[in-house]
Structures are given as C-alpha cells and as structure tokens.
Residue frames as a rotation matrix with the C-alpha (Angstrom) as fourth column:
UNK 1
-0.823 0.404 -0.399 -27.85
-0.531 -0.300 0.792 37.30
0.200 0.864 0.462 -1.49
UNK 2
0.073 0.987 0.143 -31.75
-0.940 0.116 -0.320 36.34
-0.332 -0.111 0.937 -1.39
UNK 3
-0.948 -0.044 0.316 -32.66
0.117 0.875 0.471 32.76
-0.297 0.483 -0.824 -2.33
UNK 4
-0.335 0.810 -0.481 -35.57
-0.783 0.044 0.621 32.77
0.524 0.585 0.619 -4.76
UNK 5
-0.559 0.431 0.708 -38.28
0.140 0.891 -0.431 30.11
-0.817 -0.142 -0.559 -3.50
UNK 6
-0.988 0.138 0.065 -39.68
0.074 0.060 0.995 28.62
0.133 0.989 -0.069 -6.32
UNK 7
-0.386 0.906 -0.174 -42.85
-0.883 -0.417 -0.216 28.99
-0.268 0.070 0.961 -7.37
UNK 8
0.070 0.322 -0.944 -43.51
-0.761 0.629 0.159 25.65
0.645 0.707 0.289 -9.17
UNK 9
-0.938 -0.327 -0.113 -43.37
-0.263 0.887 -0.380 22.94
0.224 -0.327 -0.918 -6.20
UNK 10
-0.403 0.892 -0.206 -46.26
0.354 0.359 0.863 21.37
0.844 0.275 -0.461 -4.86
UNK 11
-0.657 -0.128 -0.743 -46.41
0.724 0.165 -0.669 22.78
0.208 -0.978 -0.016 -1.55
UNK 12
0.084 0.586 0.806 -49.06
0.350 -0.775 0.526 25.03
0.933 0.238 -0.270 -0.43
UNK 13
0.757 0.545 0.361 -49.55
0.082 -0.627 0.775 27.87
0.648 -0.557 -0.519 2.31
UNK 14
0.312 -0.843 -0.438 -45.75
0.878 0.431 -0.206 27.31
0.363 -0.321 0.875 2.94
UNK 15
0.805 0.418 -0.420 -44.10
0.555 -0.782 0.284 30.59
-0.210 -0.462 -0.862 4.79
UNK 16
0.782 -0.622 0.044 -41.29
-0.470 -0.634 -0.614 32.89
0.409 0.460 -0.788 4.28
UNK 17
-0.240 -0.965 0.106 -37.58
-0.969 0.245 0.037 30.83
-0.062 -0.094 -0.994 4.26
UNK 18
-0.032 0.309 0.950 -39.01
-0.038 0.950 -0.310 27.68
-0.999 -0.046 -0.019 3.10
UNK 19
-0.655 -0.464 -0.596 -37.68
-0.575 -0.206 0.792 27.03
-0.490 0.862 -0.132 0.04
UNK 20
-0.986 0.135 -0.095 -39.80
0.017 0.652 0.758 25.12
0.164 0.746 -0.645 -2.85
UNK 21
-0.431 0.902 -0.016 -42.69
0.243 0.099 -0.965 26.62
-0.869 -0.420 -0.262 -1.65
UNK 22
-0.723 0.422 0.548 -45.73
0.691 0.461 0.557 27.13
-0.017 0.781 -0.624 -3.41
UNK 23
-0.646 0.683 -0.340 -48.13
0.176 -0.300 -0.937 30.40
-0.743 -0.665 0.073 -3.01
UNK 24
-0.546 0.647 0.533 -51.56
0.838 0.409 0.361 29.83
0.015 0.644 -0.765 -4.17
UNK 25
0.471 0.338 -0.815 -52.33
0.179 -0.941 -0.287 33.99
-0.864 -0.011 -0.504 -3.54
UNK 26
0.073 -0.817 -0.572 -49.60
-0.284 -0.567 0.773 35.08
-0.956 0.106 -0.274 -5.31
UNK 27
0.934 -0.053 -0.353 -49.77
-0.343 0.142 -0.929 35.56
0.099 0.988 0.114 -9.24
UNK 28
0.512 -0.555 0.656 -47.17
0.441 0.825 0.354 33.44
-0.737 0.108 0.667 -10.75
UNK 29
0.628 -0.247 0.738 -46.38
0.698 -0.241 -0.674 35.63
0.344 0.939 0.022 -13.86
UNK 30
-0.077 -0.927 0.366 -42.89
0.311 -0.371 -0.875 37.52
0.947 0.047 0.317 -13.59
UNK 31
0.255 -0.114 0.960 -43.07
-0.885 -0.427 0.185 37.44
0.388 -0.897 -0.210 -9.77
UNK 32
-0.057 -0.523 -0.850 -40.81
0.362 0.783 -0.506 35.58
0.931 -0.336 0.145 -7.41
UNK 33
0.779 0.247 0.577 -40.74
-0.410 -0.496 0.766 35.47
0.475 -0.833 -0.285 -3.71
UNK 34
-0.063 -0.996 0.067 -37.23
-0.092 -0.061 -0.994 35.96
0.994 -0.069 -0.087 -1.66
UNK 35
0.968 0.097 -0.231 -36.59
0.251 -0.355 0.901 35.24
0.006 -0.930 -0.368 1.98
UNK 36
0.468 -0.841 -0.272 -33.20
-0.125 0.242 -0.962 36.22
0.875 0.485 0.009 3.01
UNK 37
-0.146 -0.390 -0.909 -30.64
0.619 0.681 -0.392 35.65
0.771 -0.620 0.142 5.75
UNK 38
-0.886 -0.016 0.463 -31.86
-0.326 -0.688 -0.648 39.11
0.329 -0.726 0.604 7.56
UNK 39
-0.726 0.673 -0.139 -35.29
0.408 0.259 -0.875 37.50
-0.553 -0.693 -0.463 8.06
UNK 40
-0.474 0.257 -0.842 -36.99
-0.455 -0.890 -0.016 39.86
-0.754 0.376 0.539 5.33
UNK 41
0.076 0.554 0.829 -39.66
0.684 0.576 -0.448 38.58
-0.726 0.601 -0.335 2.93
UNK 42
-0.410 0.085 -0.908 -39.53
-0.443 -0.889 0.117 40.11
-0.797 0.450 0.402 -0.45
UNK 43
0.352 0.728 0.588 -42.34
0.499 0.385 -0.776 39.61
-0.792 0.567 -0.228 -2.86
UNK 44
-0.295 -0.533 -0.793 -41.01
-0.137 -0.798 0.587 41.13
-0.946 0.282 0.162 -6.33
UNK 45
0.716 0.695 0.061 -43.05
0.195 -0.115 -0.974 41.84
-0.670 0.710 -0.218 -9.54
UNK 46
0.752 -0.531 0.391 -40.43
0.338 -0.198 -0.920 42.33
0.566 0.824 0.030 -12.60
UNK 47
-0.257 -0.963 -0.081 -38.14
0.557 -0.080 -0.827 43.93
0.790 -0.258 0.557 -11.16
UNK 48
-0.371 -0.192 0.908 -39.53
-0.465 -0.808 -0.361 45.73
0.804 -0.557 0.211 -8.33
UNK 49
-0.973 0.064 -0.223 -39.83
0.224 0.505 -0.834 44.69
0.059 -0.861 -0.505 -4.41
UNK 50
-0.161 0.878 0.451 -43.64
-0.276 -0.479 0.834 45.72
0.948 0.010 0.319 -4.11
UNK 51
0.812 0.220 0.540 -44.08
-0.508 -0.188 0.840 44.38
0.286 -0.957 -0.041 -0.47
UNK 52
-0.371 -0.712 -0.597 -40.94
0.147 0.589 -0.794 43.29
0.917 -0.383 -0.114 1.82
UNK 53
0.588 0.625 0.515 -41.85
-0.612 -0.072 0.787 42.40
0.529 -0.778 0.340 5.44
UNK 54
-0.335 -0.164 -0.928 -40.77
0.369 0.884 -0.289 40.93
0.867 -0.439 -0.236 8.61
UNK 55
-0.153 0.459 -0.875 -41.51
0.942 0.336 0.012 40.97
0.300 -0.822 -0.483 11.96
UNK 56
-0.382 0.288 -0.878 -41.62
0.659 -0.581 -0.477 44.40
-0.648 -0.761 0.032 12.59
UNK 57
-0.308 0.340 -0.888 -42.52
-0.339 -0.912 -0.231 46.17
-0.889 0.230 0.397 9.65
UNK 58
0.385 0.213 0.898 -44.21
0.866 0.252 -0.432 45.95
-0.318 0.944 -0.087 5.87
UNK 59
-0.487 -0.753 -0.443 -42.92
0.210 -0.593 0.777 47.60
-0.848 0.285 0.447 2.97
UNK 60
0.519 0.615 0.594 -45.33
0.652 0.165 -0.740 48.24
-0.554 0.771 -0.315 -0.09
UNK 61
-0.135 -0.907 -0.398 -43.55
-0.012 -0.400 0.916 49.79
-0.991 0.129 0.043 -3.12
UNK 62
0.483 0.594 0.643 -44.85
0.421 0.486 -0.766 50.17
-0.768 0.641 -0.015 -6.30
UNK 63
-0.142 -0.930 0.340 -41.50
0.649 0.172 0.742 51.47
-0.748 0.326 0.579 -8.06
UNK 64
-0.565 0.399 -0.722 -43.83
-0.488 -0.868 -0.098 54.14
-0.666 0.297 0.685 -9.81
UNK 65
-0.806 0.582 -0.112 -45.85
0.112 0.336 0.935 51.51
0.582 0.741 -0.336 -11.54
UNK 66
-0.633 0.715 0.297 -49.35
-0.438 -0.015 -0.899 52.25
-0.638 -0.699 0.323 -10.44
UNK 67
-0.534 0.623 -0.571 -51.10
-0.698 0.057 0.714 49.64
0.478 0.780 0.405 -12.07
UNK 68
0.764 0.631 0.134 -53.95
-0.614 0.646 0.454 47.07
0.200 -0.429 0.881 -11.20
UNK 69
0.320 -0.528 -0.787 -51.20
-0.031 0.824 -0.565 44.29
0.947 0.206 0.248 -11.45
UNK 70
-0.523 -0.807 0.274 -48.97
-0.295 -0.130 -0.947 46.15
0.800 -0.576 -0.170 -8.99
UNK 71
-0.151 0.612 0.776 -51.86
-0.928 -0.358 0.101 46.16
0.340 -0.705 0.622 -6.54
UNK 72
0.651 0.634 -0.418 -53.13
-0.540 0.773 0.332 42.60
0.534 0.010 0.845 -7.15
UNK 73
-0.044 -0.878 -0.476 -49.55
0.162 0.464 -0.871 41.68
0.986 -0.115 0.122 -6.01
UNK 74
-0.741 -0.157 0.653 -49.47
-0.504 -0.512 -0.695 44.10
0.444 -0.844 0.300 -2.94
UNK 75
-0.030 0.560 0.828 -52.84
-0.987 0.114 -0.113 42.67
-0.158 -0.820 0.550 -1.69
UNK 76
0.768 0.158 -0.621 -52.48
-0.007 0.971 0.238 38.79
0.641 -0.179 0.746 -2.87
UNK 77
-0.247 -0.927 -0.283 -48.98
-0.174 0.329 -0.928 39.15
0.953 -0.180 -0.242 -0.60
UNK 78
-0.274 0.609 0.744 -51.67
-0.915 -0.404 -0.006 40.39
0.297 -0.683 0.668 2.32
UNK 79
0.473 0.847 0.245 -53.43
-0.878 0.428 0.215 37.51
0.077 -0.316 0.945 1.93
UNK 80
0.454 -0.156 -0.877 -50.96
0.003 0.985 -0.173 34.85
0.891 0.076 0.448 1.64
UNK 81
-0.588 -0.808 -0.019 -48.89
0.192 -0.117 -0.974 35.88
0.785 -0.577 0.224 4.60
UNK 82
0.132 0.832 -0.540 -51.72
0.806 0.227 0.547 37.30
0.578 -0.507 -0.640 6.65
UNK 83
-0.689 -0.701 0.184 -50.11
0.653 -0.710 -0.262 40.73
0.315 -0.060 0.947 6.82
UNK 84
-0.045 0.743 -0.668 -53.66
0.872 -0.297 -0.388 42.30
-0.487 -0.600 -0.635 7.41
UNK 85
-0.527 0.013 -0.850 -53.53
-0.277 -0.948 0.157 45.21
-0.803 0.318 0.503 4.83
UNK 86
0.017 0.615 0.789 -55.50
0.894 0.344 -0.287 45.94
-0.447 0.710 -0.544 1.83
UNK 87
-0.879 -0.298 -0.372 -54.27
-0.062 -0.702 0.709 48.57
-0.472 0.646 0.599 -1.22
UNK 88
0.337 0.908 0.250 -57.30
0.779 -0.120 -0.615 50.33
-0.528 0.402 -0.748 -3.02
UNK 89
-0.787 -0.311 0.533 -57.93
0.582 -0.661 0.473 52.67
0.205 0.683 0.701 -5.41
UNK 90
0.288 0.949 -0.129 -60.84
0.918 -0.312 -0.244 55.55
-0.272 -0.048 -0.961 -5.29
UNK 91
0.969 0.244 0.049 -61.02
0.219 -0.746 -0.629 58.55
-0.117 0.620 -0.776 -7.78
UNK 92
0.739 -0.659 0.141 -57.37
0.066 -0.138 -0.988 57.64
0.670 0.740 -0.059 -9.12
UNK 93
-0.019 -0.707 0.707 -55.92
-0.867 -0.341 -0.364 57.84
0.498 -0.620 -0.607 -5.82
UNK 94
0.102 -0.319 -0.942 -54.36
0.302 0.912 -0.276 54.58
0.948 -0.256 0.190 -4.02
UNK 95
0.307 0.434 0.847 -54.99
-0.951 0.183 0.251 54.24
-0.046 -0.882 0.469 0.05
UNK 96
-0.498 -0.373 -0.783 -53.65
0.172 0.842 -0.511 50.98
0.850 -0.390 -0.355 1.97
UNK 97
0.765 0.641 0.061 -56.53
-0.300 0.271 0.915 49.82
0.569 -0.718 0.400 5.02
UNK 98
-0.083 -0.391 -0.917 -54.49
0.349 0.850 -0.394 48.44
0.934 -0.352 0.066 7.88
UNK 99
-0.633 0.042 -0.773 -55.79
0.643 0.584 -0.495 47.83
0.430 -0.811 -0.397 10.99
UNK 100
0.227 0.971 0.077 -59.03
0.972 -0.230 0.047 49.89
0.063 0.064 -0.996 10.15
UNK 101
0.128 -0.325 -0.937 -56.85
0.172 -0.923 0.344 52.80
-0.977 -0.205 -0.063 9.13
UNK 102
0.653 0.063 0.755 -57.05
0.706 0.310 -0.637 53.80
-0.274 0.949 0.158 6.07
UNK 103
0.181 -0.611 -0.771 -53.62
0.142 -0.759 0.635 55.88
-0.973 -0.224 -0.051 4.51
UNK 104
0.819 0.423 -0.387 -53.09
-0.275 -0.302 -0.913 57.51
-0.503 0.854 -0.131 1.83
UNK 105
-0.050 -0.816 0.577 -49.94
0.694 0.386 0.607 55.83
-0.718 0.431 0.547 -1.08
UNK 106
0.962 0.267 -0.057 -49.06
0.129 -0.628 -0.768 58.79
-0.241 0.731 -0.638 -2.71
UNK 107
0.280 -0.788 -0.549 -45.44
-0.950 -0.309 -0.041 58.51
-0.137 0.533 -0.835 -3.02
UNK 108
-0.114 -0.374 -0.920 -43.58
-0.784 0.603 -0.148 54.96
0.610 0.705 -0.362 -4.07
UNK 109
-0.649 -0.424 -0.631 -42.87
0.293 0.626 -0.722 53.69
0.702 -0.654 -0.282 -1.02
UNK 110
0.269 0.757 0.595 -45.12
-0.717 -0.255 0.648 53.21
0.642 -0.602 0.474 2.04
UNK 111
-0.767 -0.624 -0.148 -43.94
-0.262 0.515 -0.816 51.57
0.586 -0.587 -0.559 5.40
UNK 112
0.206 0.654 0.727 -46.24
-0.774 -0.345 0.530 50.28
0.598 -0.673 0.436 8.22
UNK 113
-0.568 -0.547 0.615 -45.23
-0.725 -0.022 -0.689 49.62
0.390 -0.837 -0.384 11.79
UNK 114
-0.113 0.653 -0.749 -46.27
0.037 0.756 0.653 46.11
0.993 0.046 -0.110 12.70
UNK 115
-0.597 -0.479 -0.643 -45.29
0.609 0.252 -0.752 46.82
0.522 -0.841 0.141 16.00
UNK 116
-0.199 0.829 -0.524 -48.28
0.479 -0.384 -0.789 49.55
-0.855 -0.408 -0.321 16.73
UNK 117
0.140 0.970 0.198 -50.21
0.584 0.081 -0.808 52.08
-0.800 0.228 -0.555 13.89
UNK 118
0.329 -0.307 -0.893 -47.91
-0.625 -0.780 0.038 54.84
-0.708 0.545 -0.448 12.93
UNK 119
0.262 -0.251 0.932 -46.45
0.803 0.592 -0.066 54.54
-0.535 0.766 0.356 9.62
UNK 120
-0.187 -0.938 -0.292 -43.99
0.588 -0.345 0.732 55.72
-0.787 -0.034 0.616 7.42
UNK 121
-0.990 0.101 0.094 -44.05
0.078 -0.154 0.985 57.58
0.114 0.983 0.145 3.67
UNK 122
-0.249 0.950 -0.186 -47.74
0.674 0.032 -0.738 57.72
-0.695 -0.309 -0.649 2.36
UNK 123
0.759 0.651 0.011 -47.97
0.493 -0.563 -0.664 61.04
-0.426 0.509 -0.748 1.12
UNK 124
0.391 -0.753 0.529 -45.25
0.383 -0.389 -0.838 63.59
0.837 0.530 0.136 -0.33
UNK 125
0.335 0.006 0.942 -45.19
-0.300 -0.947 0.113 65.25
0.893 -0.320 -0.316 2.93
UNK 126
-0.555 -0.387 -0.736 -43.87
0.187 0.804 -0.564 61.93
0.811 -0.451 -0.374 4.78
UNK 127
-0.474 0.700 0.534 -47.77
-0.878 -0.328 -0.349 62.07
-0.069 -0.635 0.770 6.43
C-alpha cells in the first residue's frame, strides 16, 4: 500500500519517497502525494490519481473532472517534479505541451513516454 507523504512538514523541494516532505507547487487542499514500493509517484486530488509518474512514463488523469482545479494540479505536479509538461485549455478543449508537442486530452487518461515522444490515450481513437 502507498505511504501518504505529508504535506504539513517543513521541508521543501523534497522528491518522490521522502516522507514528511513538503511541496510548495502543489495545492494543499484535498490533495496528497504517494510514493510507493514500485517506484511510482502518485499525486491525487480527492479521490482521483491526476498525474502518477516514474522513470519511464507520466500518467495525467482527470477521472472525468475537467475542471481548472484538476489542471492546476496536473501542471503544479509538472513543476514540482520537473516532469516538463504543461495541460491547457483552448476553445473548451484540453491539450498537454511536452517536449514542444502539443497532444490533444480528450479521453480521461493520457500517458507519455519519458523514454522518447510517442504517447499513449489522448484522443478517443487512442491517437
């Protein structure tokens, strides 16, 4: 089972499996961040994972909430980790930049391959 790292220590810019950390990206309201014993970071907003990551891939997930919240989460997780993506919106439709690609997030789940460009999910048409 995951171990929650708190949110409330003093530590700052601590990384994934370091317990009592602190991340100053990362909204604090009903979101915790898990490492667990597979190596897997998991950032979770109420009850959904919105980005899990490790070394070879990212996960972004927005459990069918598309809201501003979900997003702020997805891209403060970017920035605390240094994960190099960045989730937009533009005329109602959500898009995820990474590595000066830009893909469309049209179904829940979206994967991308840290290991080179392709990626997973995206659209309905697993494009």
């Amino acid at each position: 089972m995951p171990n929650a790292i708190s949110q409330s220590a003093n530590l700052t810019g601590a990384h994934a499996g370091t317990t009592g950390a602190y991340y100053k990206s990362i909204g604090r309201h009903k979101t915790k961040v898990f490492a667990d014993s597979g190596n897997v970071t998991r950032v979770v907003y109420h009850d959904t994972p919105v980005v899990s990551f490790n070394d070879s891939s990212i996960e972004l997930n927005t459990g069918g909430w598309w809201t501003r919240t979900t997003k702020v989460r997805m891209n403060q997780t970017s920035q605390e980790f240094g994960l190099g993506y960045a989730v937009f919106q533009k005329d109602h439709e959500w898009f995820v930049d990474y590595r000066g690609e830009v893909h469309p997030f049209t179904s829940e789940e979206l994967t991308l391959n840290r290991d080179n460009e392709t990626e997973k999910g995206g659209d309905q048409d697993g494009n």
